[in-house]
Wavefront OBJ file of the C-alpha trace (Angstrom):
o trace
v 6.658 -13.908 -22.983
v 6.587 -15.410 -19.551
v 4.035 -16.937 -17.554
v 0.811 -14.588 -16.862
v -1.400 -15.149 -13.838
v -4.893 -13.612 -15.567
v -7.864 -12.740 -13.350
v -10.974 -11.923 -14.309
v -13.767 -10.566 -12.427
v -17.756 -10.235 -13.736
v -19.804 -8.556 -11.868
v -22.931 -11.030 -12.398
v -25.747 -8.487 -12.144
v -23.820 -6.488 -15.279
v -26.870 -6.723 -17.781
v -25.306 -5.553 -21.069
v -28.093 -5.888 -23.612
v -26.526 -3.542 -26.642
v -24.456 -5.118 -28.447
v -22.750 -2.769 -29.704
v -21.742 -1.738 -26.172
v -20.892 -5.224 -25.147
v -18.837 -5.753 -28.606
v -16.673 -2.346 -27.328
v -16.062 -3.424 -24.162
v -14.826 -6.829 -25.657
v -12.614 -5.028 -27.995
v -11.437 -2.825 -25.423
v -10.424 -5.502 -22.958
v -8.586 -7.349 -25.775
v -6.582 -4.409 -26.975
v -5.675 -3.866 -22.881
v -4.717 -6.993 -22.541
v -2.905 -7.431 -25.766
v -0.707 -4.494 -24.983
v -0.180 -5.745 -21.057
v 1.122 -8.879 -21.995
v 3.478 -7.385 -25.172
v 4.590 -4.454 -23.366
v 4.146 -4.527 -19.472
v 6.523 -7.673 -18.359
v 3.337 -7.747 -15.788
v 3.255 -11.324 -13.578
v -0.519 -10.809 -13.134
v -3.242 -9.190 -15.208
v -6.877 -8.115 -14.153
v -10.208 -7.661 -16.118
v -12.528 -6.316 -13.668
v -16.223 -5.491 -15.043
v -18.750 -3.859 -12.768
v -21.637 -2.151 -12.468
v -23.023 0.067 -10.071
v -27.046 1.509 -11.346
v -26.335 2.552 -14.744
v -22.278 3.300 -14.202
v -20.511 0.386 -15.932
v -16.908 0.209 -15.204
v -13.860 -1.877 -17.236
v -10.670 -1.906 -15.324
v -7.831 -3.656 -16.649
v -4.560 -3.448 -14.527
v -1.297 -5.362 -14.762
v 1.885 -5.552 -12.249
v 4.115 -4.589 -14.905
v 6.728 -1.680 -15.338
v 3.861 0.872 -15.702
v 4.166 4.251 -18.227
v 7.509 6.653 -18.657
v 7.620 9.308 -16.751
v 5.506 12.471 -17.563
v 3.227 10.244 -19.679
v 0.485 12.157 -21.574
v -2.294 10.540 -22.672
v -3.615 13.057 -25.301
v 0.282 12.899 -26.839
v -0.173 8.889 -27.914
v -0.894 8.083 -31.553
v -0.793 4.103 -31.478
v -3.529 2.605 -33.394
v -4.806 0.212 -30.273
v -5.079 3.393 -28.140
v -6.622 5.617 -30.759
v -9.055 2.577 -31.150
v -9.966 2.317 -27.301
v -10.531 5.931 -27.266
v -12.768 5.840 -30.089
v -14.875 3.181 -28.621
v -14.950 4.593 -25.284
v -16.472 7.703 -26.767
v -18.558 5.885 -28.636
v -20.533 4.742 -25.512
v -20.186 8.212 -24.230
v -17.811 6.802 -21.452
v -14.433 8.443 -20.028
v -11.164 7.012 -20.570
v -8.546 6.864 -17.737
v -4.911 5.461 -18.303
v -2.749 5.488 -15.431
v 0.455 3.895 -13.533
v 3.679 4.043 -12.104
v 3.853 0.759 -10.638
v 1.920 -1.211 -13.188
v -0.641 0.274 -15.436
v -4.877 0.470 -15.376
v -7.006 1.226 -18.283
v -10.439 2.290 -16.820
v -13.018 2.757 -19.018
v -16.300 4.059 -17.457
v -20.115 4.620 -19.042
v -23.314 5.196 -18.518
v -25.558 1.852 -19.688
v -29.560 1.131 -20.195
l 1 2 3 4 5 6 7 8 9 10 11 12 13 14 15 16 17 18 19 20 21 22 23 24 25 26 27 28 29 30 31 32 33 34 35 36 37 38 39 40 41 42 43 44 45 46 47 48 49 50 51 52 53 54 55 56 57 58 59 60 61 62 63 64 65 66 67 68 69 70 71 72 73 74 75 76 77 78 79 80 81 82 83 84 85 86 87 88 89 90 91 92 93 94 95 96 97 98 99 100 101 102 103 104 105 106 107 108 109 110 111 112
């Protein structure tokens, strides 16, 4: 692995009081970021974490070599994304995975 310029930006009016929510958007931005820096060769990696009313967004994006061509999200079977798409729906959020030039995970919800 080579060196990793890592940004991370909070939102600081974000207000996550369930825990369980705040425990799935931990272990989503860990398995994003885990699989960035294995698989991306990315120079810089986001975590951006927002909120806008109740819509809570998670964007993690990296400058890497992005997806294969015709990439189909419902046709991956890994463990880490099976795990971010269960906790995503656990919230009752969507799931976006996207890139050409680099990749983004967005995960986006509804919070209290």
């Amino acid at each position: 692995l080579g060196v990793v310029d890592i940004h991370v930006r909070i939102d600081p009016e974000i207000g996550i009081r369930d825990e369980l929510v705040a425990r799935n958007l931990y272990r989503i931005a860990q398995e994003a970021s885990n699989n960035a820096l294995k698989h991306s060769h990315a120079a810089r990696l986001t975590l951006e974490l927002s909120r806008r009313g109740p819509a809570v967004t998670l964007k993690v994006t990296d400058d890497g070599i992005g997806l294969p061509p015709g990439f189909n999200p419902a046709a991956v079977h890994s463990l880490g994304y099976q795990l971010v798409l269960a906790l995503t729906r656990q919230m009752r959020g969507e799931l976006e995975v996207a890139g050409e030039a680099g990749t983004r995970v967005t995960i986006r919800f509804e919070a209290n």
